[in-house]
C-alpha positions in Angstrom: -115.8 216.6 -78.7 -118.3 218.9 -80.1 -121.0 220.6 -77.8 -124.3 220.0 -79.2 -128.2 221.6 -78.5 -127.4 221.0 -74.7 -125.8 223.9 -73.5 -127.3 227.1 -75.5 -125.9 230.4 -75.5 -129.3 231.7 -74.1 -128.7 235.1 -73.0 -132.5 235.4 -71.5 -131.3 232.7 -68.8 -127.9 234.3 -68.1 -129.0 237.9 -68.0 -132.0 237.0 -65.7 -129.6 235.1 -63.2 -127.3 237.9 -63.5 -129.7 240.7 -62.9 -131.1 238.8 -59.5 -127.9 239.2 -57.7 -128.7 243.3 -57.3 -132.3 244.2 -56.1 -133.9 240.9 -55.8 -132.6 239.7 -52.8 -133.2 243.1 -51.2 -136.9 243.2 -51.9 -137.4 239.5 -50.8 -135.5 239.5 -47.6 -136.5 240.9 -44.3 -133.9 239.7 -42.1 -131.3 242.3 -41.7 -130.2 242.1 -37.9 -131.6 238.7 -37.3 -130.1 236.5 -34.9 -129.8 233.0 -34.4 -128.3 231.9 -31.4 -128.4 228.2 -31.2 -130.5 225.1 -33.4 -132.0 221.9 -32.8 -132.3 223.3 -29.0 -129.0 223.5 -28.6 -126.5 226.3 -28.7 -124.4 227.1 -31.9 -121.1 225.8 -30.7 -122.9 222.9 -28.9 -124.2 222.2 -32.5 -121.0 222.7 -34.0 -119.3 220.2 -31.1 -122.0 217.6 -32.1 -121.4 217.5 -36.1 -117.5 218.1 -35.2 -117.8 214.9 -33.4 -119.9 213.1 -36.1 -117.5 213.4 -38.6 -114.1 213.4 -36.9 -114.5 210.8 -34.1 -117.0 208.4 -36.1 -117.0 208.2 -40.1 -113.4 209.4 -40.6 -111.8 206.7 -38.4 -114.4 204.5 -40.0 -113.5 204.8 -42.8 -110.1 204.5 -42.0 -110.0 201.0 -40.3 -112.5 199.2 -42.5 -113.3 200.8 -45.4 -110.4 202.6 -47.2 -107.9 200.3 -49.4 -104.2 201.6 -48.3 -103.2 198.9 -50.6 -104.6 199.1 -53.9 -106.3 202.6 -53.5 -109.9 203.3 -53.2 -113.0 202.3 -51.5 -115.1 199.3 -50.3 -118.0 200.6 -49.8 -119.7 197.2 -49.5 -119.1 197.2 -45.6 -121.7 196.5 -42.4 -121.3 199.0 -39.4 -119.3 196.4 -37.2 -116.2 196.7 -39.8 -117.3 193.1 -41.5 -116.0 193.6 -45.0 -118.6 191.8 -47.7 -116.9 192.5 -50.8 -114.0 194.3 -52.3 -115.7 195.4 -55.1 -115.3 199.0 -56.0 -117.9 201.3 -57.6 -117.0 203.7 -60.2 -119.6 206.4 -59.0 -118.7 205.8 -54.8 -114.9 206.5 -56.1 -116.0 210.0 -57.6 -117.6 210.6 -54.5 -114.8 209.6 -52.0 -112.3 211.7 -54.2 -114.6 214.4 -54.0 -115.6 213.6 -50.1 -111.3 213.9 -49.4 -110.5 216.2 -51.4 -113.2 218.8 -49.7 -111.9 217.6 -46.1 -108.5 218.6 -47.3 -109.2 221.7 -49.1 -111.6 223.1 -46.1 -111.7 221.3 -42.8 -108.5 219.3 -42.4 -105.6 220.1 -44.7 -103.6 217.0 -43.7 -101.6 214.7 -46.2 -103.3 211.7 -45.5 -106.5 213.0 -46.4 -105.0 214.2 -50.0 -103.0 210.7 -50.0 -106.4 209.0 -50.1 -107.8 211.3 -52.5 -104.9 210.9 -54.5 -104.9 206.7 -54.4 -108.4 206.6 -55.5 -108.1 208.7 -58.7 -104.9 206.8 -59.5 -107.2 203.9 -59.5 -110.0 205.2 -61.6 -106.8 206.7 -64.3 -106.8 202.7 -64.9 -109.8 202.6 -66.6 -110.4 206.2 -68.0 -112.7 205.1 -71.2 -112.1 207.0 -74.4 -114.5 208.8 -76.4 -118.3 209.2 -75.5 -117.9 206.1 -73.4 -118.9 205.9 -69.5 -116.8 204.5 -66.5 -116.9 200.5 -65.9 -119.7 200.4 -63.2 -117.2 198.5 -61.0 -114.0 197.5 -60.9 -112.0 194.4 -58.8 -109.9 195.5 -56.1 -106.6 195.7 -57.4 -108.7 198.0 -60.5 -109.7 195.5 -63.6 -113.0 196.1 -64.7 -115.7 194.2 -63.1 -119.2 195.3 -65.4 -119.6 196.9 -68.3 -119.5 200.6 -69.0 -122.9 202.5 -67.5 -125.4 203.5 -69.9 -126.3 206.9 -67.3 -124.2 209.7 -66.7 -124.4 209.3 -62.7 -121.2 207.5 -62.3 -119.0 209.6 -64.1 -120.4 213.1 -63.0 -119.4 212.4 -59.4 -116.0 211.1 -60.7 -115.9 214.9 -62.3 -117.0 216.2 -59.8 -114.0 214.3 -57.7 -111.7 215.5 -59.8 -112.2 219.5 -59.9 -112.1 219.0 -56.1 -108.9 217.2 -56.4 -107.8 220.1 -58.5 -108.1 222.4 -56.0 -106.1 221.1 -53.6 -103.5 219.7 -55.7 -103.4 222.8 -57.2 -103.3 221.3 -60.7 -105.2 222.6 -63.3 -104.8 219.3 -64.9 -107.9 217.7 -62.5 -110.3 220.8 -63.5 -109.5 220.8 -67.4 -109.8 216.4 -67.2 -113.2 217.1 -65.1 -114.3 219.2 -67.4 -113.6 217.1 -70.5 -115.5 214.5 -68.6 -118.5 216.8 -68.2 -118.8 217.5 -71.5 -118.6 214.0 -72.7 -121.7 214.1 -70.1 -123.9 216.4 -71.9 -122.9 215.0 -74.9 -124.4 211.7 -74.4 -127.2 213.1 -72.5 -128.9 215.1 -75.2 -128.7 211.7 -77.5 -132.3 211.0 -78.7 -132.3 207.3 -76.9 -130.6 208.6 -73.8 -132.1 206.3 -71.1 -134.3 204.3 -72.8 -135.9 202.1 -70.5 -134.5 204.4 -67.2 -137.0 205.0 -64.6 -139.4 201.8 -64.8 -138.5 201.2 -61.1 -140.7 203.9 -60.5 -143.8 202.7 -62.2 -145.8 199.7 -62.6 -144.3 197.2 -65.4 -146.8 197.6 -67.7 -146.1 201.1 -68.6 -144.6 201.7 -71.4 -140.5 203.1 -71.3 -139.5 206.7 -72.5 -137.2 207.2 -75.0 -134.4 209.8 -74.5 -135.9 210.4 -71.1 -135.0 213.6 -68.7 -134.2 212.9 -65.3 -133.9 215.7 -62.9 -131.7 213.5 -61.0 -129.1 214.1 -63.9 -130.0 217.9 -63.7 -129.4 218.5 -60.3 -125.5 216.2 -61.1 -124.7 218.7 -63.7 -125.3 222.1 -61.8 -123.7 220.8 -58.6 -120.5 219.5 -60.7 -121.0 222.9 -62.6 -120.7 225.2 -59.1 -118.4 223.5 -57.8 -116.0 224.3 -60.6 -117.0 228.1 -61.6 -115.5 228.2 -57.4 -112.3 227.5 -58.9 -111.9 229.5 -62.3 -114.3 231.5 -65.0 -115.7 229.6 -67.8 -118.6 230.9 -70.3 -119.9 227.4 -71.1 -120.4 226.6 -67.0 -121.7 229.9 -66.6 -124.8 228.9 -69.4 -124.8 225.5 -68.0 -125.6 226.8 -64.6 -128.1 228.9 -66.2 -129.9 226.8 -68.4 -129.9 223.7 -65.1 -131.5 226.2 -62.6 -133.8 227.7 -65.6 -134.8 223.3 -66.0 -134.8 222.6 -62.6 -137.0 225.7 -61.6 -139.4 225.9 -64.2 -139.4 222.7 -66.6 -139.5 219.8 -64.1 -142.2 221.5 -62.1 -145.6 221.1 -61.4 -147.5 224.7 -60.5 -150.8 222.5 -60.4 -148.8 220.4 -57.5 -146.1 223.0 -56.4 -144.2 219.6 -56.6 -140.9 218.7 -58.9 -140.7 216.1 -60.8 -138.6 213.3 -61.7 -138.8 212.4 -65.2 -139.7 214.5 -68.4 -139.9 213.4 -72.2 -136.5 213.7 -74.5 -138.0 217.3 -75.2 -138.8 218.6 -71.5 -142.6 217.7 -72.3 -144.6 215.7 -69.3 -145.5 212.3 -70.0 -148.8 211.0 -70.4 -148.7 208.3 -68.1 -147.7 207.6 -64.7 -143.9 208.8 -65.4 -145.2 212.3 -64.9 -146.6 211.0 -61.1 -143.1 210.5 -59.9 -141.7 212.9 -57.1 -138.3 212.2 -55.8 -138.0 214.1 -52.5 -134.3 212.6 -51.9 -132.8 214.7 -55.4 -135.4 217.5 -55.1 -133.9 218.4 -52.1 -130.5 218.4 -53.4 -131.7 220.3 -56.5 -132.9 223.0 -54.4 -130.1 223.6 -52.4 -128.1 223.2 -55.7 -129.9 226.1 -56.8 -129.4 228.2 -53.7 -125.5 227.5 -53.8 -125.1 228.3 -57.3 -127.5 231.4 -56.7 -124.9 232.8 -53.5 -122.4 232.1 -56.2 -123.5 234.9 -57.8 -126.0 236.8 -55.5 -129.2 235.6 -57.3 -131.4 236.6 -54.4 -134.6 236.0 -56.4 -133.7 232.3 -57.4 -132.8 232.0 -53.6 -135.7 232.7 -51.7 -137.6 230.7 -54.9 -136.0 227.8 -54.2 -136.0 228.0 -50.2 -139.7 228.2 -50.7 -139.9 225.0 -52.8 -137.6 223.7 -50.2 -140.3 224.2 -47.4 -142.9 222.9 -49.8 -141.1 219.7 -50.8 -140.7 219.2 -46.7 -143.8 219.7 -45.7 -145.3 217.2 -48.1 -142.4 214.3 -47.7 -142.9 214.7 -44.2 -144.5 212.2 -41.9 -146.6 213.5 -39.0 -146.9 209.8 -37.9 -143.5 208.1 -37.3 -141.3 211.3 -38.2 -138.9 212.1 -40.6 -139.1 212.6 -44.6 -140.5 209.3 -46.8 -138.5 209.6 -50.5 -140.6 208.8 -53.1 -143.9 210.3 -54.1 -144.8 207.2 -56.6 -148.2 208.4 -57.9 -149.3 212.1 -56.3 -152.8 212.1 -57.7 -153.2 208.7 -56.4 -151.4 209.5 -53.4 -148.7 206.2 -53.6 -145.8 206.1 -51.4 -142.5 204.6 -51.0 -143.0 204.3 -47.4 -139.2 203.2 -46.7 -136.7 206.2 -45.3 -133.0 206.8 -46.5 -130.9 208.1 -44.7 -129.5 210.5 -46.9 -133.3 212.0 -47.6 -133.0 212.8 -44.0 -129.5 214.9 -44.1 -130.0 216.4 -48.4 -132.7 219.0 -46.5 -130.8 219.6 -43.5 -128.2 221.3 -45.7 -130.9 223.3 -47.3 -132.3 224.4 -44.5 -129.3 225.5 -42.8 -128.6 227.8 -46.2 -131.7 229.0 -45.4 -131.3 229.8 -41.4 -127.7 231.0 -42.2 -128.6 233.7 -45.2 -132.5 234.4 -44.1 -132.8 233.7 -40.6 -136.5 232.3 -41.4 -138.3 230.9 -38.5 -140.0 228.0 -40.6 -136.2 226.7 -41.9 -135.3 226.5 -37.7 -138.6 224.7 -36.7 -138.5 222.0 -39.9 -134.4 221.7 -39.1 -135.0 220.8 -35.8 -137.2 218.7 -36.2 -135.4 216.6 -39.0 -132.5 216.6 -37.2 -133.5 215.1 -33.7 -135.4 212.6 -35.6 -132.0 211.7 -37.7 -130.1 211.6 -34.9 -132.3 209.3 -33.1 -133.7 207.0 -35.4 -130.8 206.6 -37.7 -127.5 207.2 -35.4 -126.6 203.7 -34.6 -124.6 204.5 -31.6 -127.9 203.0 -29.8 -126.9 199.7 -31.3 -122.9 200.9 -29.9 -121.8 201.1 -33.4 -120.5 204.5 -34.9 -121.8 205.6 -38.1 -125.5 205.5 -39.2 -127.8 203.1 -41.1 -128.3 204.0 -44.5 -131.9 202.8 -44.7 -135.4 201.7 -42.6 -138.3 200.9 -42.9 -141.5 203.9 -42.2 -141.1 203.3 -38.7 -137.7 204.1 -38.5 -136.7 199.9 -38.1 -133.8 198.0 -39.4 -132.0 195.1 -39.4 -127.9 195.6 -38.8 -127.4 191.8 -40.4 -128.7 193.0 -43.7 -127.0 196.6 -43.8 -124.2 195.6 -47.0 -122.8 199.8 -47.6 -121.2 202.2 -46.4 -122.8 205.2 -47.7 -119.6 207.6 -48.6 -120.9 210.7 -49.8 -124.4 212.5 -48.5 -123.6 212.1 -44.9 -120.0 213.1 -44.5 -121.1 215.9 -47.0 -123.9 217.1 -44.9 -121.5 217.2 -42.1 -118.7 219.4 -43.8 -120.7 221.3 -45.4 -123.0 222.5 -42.4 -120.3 222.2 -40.0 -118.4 225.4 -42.1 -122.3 226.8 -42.0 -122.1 226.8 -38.6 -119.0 227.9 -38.0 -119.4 230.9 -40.0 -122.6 231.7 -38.1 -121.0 231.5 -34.5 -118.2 233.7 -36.2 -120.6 236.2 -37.3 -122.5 235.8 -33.7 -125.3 234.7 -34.6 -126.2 237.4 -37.4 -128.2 236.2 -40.6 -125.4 236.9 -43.0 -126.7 240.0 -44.7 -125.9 238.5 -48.4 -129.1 239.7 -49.2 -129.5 243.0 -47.8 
């Protein structure tokens, strides 16, 4: 399949991210010698302890007993916290995930069969309905693997089975995974840069009387393709990643955001313009904080220092705005910001997607700010969202602004942004207590 206008050989992105890795980071950071000897008011390795526990004593065995198909492969995600299964039904887009979720485990944490055996069952399942051409992934499949829906008209689903994939790659060590992953990908961009590309996308976000955008931009889709993008250029060199890296952190960073707000946006016209109706009012904290810290991973891939400490910035920003000096925590969607309309429910995974920026930002900076707003976001996560106060493991995926829920009407099993949060900043932390403390000095 051909590449078309979407990835463009742009030398003015790729130099500029290239020339940030030498003196940028050194005039923008102040930390050298910095230490940090515990978070959340609790020492390092009591920290470490706490997320070891999370994921190892609670979602792994979890999963395990009530959610993971040993028969058939794959996972049923539609599951309450007390193990009552409501469906078998399996989702194209949670598979991608759970490959990607296992695969990690495996590759970094825990390098045990079983966790590569469950890996392994779940892409075996999503081989049966590998679509050909420019077409997506069913939506959802039966339990034994038939298709269920038809195949998605968004590129969500099949960017986290990509994503899955590469992951696998690694610790299969078959190059086979990558090279499928990144066939998949392209297919992705391919269909994303079609002029009608998600017609008719995004009117949950605005009132039904506004009109739908044709070939709309959704930074949601952005912040996919530069995650799926790092994680592979981890593995092996490839020119067209490199400019897709480039050209998502040139979009993320300068074409979805507002300088009048200081805000990101959600959704852009087919040709990155801002809509002239309430399209161009929609701020979704949950992805911008995932763009962000997508931005500062793919920048340490490299040592961009400059795009760093830019994003950790936007990252404090975004916080401070989402947050809510009322009940605690961080609200999701920013609906209408001149008119000041919130979402007023919380997710849980808006609640972990900044802790993981933030601890980027305490590990490689050392920044006072990142270690106040972590602490804060994590003791209210713990509390408000750990249902271990209910004596259930795991947490709620969802509550209302005051942090209330009902267990009878939890129906998923959200297996992706927490167990991620927890791998990811457990090997943060780890690396910090190994370093004693020390800001890592990537930037001096």
């Amino acid at each position: 399949m051909k590449r078309r206008s979407f990835i463009k050989a742009n030398t003015g992105i790729a130099a500029a991210l290239t020339a940030s890795a030498g003196c940028a980071g050194k005039r923008e950071d102040t930390s050298s010698g910095k230490e940090i000897p515990g978070l959340a008011g609790m020492p390092l390795d009591v920290l470490r302890a706490r997320y070891r526990a999370d994921l190892f004593d609670e979602f792994l065995p979890f999963m395990e007993r009530h959610v993971i198909d040993h028969r058939y492969g794959g996972f049923m995600c539609s599951t309450r916290p007390d193990g009552t299964n409501l469906s078998t039904t399996k989702r194209a887009g949670y598979e991608g995930r759970g490959v990607w979720v296992y695969s990690f485990l495996y590759n970094n944490l825990a390098s045990e069969q079983k966790y590569l055996d469950v890996a392994e069952r779940s892409v075996r399942l999503l081989l049966k309905n590998k679509p050909v051409g420019a077409s997506m992934w069913p939506g959802s499949f039966t339990r034994e693997g038939e298709p269920s829906s038809q195949p998605g008209a968004s590129v969500n689903a099949d960017l986290y089975i990509a994503d899955g994939l590469a992951e696998f790659a690694r610790a299969t060590g078959d190059d086979t995974w990558w090279n499928m992953a990144r066939e998949i990908l392209m297919k992705c961009l391919w269909v994303y840069d079609q002029d009608d590309y998600g017609t008719g996308m995004g009117k949950g976000y605005v009132s039904a009387d506004t009109p739908p955008i044709s070939g709309i931009r959704i930074m949601d889709d952005w912040m996919l393709f530069l995650w799926v993008a790092t994680q592979m250029l981890h593995q092996k060199p490839d020119a067209d990643l490199v400019l897709l890296a480039a050209q998502c952190t040139d979009t993320i960073m300068t074409k979805f955001y507002n300088p009048e707000t200081g805000l990101t946006g959600e959704i852009l016209n087919h040709d990155y313009t801002r809509p002239k109706n309430d399209y161009a009012q929609v701020v979704n904290f949950g992805n911008d904080f995932q763009a962000l810290w997508h931005v500062m991973a793919s920048s340490l891939r490299i040592g961009g220092g400059s795009h760093f400490h830019k994003a950790a910035e936007r990252l404090r920003r975004h916080i401070q705005v989402a947050l809510d000096d009322v009940y605690g925590g961080v609200l999701n969607v920013l609906a209408n910001v001149d008119k000041n309309i919130w979402r007023t429910g919380k997710a849980h995974y808006v609640q972990v997607e900044p802790l993981v920026g933030l601890l980027y930002v305490i590990e490689h900076t050392g920044a006072d700010w990142a270690q106040e707003l972590f602490g804060k976001i994590y003791d209210y996560e713990q509390k408000t969202f750990h249902l271990k106060q209910y004596n259930h493991p795991l947490w709620v995926n969802s509550a209302d602004r005051e942090g209330m829920f009902d267990l009878k009407k939890s129906n998923r099993i959200g297996n992706f942004h927490q167990p991620r949060h927890l791998m990811l900043n457990l090997l943060g932390i780890e690396r910090m207590i190994e370093r004693g403390g020390k800001v890592s000095g990537v930037f001096t």
